[in-house]
C-alpha angles and dihedrals in degrees: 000000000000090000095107128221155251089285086053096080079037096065109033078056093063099034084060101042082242106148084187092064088045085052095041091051090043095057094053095045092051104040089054082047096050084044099056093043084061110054087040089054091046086048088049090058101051091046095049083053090043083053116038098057111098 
């Protein structure tokens, strides 16, 4: 509530014509991205084991 985002360093980037804010706000994004992709890839791959024995 009211303590902004990863699109908030984004914006004002673009609003200010600052490519260091719009890098700043896209490596974050991504990292938490690349991040996420990761431990649901990981989770993906112990339920596929759990289930697949039979």
């Amino acid at each position: 509530m009211g303590a902004g985002g990863l699109g908030t360093p984004i914006i004002s980037g673009l609003v200010r014509n600052n490519p260091s804010f719009i890098l700043e706000g896209a490596t974050a994004a991504a990292l938490l991205a690349i991040i996420t992709d990761q431990m649901l890839s990981l989770t993906e791959k112990s339920l596929s084991r759990v289930y697949t024995k039979e």
